[in-house]
DSSP file (Angstrom, degrees, kcal/mol; ACC not computed):
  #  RESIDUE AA STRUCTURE BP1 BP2  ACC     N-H-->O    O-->H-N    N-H-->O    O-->H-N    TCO  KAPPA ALPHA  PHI   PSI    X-CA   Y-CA   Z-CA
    1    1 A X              0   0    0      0, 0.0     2,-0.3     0, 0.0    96,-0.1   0.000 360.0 360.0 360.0 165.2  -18.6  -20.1  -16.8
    2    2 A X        -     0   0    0      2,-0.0     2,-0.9     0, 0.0     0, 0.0  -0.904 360.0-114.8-165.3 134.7  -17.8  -16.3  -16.5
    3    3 A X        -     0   0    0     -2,-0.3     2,-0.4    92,-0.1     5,-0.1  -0.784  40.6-127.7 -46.9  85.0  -16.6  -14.4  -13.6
    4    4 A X    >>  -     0   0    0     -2,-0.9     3,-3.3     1,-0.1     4,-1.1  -0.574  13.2-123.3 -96.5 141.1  -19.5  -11.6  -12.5
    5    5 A X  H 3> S+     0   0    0     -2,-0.4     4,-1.3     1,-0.3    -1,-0.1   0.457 109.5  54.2 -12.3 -58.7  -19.0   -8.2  -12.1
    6    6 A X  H 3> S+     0   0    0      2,-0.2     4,-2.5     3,-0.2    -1,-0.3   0.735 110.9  44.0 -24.8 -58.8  -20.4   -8.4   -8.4
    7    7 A X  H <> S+     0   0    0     -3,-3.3     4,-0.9     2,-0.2     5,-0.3   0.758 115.0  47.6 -84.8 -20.1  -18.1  -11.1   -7.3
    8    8 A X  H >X S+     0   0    0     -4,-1.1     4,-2.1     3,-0.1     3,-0.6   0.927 115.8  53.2 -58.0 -41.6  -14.8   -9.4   -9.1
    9    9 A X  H 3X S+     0   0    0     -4,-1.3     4,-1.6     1,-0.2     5,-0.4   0.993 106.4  47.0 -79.5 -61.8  -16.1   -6.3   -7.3
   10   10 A X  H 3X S+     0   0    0     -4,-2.5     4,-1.0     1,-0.2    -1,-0.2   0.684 109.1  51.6 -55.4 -15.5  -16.3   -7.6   -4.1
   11   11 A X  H <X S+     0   0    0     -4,-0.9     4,-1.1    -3,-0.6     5,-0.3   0.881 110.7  51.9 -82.1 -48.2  -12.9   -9.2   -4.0
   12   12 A X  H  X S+     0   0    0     -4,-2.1     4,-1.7    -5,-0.3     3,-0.3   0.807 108.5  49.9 -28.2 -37.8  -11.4   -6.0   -5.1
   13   13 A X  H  < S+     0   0    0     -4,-1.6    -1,-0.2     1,-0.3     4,-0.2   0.744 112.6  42.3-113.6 -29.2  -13.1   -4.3   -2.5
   14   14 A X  H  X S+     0   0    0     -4,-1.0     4,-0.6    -5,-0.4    -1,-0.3   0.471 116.5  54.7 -70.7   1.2  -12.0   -6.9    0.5
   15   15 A X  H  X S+     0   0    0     -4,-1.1     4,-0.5    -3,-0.3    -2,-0.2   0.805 114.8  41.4-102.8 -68.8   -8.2   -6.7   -1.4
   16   16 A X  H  < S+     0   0    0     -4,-1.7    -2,-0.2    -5,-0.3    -3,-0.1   0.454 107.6  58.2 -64.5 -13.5   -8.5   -2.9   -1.0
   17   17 A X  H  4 S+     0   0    0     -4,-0.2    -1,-0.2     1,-0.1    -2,-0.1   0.939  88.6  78.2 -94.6 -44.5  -10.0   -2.7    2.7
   18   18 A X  H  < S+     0   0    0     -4,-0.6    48,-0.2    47,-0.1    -2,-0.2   0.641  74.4  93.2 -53.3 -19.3   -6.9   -4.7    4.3
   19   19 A X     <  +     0   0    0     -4,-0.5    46,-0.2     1,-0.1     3,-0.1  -0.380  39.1 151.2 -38.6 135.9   -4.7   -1.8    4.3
   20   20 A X        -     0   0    0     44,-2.2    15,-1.0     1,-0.5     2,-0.2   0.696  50.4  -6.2-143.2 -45.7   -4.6    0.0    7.0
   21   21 A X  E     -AB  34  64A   0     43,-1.0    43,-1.7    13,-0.2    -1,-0.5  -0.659  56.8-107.0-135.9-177.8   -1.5    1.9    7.8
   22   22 A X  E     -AB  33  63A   0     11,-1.5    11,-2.4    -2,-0.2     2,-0.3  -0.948  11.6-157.8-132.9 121.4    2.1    2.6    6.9
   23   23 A X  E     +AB  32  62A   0     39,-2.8    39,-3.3    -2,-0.4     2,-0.3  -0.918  22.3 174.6 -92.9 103.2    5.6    1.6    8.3
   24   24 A X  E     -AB  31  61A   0      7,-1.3     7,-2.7    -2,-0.3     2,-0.4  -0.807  19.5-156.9-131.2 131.0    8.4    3.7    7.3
   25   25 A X  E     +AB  30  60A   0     35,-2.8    34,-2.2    -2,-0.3    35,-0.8  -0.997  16.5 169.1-106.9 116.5   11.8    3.8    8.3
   26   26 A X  E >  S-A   29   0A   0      3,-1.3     3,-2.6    -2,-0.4    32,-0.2  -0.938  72.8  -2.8-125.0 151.1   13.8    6.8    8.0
   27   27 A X  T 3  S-     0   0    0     -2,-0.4    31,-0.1    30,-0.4    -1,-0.1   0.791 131.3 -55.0   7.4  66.0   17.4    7.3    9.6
   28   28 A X  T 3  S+     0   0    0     29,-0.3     2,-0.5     1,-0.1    -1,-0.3   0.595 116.4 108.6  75.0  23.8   17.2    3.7   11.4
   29   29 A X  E <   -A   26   0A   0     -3,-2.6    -3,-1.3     2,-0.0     2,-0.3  -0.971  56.4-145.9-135.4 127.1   13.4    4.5   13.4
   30   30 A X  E     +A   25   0A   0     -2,-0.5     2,-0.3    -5,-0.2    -5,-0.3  -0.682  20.1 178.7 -76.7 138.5   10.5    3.1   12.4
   31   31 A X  E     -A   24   0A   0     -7,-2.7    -7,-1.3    -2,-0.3     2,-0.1  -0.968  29.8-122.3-148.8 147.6    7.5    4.6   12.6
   32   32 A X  E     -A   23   0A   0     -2,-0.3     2,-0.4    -9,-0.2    -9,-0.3  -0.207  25.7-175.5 -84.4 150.3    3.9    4.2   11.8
   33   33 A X  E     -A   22   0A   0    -11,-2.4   -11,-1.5    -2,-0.1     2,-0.3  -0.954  28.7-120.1-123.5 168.2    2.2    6.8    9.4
   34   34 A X  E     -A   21   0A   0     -2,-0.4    16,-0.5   -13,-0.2   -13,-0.2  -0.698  42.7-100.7 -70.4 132.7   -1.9    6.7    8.6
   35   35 A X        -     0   0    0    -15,-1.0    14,-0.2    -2,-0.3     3,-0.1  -0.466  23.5-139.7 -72.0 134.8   -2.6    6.2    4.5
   36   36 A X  S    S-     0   0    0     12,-1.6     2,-0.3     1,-0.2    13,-0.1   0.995  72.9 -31.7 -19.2 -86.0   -3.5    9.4    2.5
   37   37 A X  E     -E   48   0B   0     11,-0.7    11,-1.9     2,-0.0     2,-0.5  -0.893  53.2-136.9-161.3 157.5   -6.2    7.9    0.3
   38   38 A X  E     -E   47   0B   0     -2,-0.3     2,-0.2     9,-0.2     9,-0.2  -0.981  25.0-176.6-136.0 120.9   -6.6    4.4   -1.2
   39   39 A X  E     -E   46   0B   0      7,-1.0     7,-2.9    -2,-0.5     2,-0.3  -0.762   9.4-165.2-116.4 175.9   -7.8    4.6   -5.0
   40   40 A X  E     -E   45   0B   0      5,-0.2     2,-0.3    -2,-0.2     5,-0.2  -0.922   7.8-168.4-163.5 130.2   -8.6    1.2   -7.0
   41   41 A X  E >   -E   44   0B   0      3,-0.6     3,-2.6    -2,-0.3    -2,-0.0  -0.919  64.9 -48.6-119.6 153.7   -8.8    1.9  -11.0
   42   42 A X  T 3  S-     0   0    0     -2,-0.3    50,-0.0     1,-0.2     0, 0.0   0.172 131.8 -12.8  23.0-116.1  -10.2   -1.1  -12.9
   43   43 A X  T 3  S+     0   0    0     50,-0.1    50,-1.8    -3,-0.1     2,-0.7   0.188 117.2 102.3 -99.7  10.9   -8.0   -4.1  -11.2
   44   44 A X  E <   -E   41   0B   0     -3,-2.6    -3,-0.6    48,-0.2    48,-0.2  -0.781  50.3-168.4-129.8 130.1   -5.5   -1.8   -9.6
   45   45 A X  E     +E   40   0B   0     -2,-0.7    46,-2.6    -5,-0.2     2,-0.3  -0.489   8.2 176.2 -82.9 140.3   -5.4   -0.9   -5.9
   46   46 A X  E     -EF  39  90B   0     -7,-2.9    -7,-1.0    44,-0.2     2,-0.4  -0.918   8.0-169.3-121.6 164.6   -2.9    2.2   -4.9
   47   47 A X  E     -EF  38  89B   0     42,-3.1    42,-2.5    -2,-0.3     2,-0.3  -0.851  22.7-143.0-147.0 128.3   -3.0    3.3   -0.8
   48   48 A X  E     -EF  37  88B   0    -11,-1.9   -12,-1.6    -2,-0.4   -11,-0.7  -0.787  17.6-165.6 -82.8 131.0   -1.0    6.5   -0.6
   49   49 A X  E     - F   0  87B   0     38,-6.1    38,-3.6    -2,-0.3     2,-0.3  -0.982   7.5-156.9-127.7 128.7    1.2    7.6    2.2
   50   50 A X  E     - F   0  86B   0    -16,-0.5     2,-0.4    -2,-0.4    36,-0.2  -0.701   2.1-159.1-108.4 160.5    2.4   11.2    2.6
   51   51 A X  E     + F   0  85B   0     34,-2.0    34,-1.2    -2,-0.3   -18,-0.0  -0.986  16.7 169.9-112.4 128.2    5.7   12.3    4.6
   52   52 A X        +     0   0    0     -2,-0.4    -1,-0.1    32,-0.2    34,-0.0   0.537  64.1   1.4-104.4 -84.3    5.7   15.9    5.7
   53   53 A X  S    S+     0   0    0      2,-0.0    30,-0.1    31,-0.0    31,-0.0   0.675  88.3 111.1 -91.8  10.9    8.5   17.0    8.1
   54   54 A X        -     0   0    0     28,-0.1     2,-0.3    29,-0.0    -3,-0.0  -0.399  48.8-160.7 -86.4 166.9   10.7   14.2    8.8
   55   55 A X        +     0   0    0      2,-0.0    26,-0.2   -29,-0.0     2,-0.1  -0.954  39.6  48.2-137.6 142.1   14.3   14.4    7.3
   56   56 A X  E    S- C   0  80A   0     24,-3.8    24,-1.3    -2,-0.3     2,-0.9  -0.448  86.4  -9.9 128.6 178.6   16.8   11.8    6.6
   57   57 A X  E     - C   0  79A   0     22,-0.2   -30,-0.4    -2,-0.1   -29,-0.3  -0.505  50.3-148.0 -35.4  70.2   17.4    8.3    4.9
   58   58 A X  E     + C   0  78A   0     20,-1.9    20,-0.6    -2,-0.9   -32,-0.3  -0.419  26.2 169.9 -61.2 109.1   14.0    6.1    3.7
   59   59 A X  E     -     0   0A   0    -34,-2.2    17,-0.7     1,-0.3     2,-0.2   0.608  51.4 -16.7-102.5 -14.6   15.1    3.1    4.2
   60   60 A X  E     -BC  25  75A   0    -35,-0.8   -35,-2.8    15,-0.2    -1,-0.3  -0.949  51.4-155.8-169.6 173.5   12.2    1.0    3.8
   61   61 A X  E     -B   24   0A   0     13,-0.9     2,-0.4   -37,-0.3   -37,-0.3  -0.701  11.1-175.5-154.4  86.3    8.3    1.3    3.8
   62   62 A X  E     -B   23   0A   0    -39,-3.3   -39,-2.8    11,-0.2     2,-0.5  -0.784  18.7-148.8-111.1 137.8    5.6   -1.4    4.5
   63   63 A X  E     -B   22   0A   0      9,-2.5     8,-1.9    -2,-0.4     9,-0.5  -0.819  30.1-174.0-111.0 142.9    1.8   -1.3    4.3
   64   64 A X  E     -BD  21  70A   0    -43,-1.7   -44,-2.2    -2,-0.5   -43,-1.0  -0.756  28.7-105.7-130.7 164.8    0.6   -3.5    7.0
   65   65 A X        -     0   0    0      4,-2.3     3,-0.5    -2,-0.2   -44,-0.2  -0.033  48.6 -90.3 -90.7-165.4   -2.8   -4.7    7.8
   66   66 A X  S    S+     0   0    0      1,-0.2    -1,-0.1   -48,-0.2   -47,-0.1   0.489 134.8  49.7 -89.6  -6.9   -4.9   -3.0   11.5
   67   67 A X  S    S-     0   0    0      2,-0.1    -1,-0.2     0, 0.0    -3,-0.0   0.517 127.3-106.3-108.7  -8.6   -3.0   -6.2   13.3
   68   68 A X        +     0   0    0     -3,-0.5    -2,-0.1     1,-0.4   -48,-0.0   0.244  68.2 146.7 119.4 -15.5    0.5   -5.4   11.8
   69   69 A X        -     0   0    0     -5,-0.2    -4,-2.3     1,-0.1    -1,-0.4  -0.147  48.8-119.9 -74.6 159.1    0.7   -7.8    9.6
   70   70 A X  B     +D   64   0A   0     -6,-0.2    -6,-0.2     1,-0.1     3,-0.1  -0.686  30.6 170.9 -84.3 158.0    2.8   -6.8    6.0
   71   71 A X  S    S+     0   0    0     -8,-1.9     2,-0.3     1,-0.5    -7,-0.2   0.560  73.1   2.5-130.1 -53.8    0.9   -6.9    2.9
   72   72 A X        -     0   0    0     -9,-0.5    -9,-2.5   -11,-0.1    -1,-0.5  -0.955  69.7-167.4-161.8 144.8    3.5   -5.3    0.7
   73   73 A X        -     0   0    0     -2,-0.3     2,-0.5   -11,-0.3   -11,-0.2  -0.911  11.5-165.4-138.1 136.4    7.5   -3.9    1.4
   74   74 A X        -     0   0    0     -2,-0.4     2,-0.9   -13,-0.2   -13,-0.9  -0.959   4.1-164.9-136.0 145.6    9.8   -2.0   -0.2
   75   75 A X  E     +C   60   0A   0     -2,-0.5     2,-0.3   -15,-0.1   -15,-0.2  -0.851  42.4 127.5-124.7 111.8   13.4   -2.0    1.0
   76   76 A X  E     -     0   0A   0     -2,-0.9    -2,-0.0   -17,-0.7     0, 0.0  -0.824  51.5-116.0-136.6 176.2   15.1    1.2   -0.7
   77   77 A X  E     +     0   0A   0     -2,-0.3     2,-0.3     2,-0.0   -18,-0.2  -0.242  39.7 141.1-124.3  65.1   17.0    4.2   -0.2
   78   78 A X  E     -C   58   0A   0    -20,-0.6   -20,-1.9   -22,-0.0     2,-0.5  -0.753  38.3-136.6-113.3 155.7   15.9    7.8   -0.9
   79   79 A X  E     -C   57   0A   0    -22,-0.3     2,-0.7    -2,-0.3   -22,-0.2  -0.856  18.0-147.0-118.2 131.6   16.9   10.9    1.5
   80   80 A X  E     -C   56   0A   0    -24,-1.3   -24,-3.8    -2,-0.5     5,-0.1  -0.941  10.2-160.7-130.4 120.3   14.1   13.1    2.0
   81   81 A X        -     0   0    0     -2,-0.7   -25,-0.2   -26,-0.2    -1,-0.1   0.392  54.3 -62.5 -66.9-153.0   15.0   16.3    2.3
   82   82 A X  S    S+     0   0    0    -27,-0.1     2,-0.3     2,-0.0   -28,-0.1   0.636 104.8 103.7 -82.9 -20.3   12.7   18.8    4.0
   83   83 A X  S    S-     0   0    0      1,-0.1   -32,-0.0   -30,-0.1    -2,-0.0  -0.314  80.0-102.5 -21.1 101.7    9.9   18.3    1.2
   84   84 A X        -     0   0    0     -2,-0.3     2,-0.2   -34,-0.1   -32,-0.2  -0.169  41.2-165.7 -45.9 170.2    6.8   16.3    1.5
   85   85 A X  E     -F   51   0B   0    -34,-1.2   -34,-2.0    -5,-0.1     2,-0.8  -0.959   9.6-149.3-137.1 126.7    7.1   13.0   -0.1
   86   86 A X  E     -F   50   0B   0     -2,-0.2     2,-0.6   -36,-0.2   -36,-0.2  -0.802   3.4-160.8-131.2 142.2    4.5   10.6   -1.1
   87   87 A X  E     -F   49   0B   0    -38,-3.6   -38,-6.1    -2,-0.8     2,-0.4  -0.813   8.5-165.0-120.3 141.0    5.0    7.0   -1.1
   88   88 A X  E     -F   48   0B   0     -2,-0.6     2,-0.3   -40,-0.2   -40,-0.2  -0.932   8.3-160.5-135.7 104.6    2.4    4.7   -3.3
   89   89 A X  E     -F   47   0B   0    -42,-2.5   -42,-3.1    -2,-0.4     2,-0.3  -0.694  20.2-166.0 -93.5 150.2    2.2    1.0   -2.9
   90   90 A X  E     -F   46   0B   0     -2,-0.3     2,-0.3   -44,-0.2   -44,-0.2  -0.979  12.5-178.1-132.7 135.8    0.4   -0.4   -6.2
   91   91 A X        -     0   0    0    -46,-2.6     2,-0.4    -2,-0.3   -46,-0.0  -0.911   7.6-165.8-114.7 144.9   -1.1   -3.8   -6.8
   92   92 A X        -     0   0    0     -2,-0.3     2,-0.3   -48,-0.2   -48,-0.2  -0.939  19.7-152.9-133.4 141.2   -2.7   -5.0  -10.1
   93   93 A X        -     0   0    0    -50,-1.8     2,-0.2    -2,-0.4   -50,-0.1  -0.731  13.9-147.5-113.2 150.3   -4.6   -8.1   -9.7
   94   94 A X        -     0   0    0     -2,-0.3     2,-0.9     2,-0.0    -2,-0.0  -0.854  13.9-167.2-108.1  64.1   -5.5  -10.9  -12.0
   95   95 A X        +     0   0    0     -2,-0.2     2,-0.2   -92,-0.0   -92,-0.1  -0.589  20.7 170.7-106.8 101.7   -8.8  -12.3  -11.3
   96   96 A X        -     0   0    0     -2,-0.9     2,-0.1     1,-0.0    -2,-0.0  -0.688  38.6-111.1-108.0 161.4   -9.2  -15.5  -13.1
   97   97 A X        -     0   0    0     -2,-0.2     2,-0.2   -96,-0.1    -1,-0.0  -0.568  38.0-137.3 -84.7 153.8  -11.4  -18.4  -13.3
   98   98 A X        -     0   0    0     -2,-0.1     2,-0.1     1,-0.1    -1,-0.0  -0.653  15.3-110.2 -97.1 158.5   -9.7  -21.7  -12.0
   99   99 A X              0   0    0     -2,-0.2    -1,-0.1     1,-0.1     0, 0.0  -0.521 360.0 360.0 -81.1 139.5   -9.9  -25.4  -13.5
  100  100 A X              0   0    0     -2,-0.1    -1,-0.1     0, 0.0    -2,-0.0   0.485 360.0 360.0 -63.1 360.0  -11.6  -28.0  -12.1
């Protein structure tokens, strides 16, 4: 048995649709941001999120599904100056066949 192209493609491409938004915390307030751009190279999904004027501590960053839910976190620190910034959650997937 073999894994076809079709059905790898199509998980990829339901993997790649649940993103939906951004949650970013900078100097303790969360707030939601709309993704950039979502690219998918061979087996790896990125969804880009850009920061323009906000200033202050990044303390975390979650990409969450159109209901809220998180998909993927990062709990950090970088100070973002007056600079955009662009923050890129990355996935690489493994799509293998399973044993009976």
């Amino acid at each position: 048995m073999a894994i076809q192209a079709l059905y790898r493609s199509a998980i990829l491409e339901a993997i790649k649709k649940l993103g939906a938004k951004a949650i970013v915390t900078i100097g303790g307030v969360s707030k939601e941001y709309p993704l950039l751009n979502t690219l998918q190279t061979d087996d790896t999904i990125k969804h880009f999120v850009y920061l323009e004027n906000e200033v202050g501590s990044i303390t975390s960053a979650k990409l969450v599904d159109s209901m809220g839910r998180e998909l993927q976190t990062y709990n950090t620190v970088i100070e973002k100056g007056q600079d955009g910034l662009v923050i890129v959650f990355a996935i690489k997937l493994e799509i293998k066949e399973g044993t009976q």
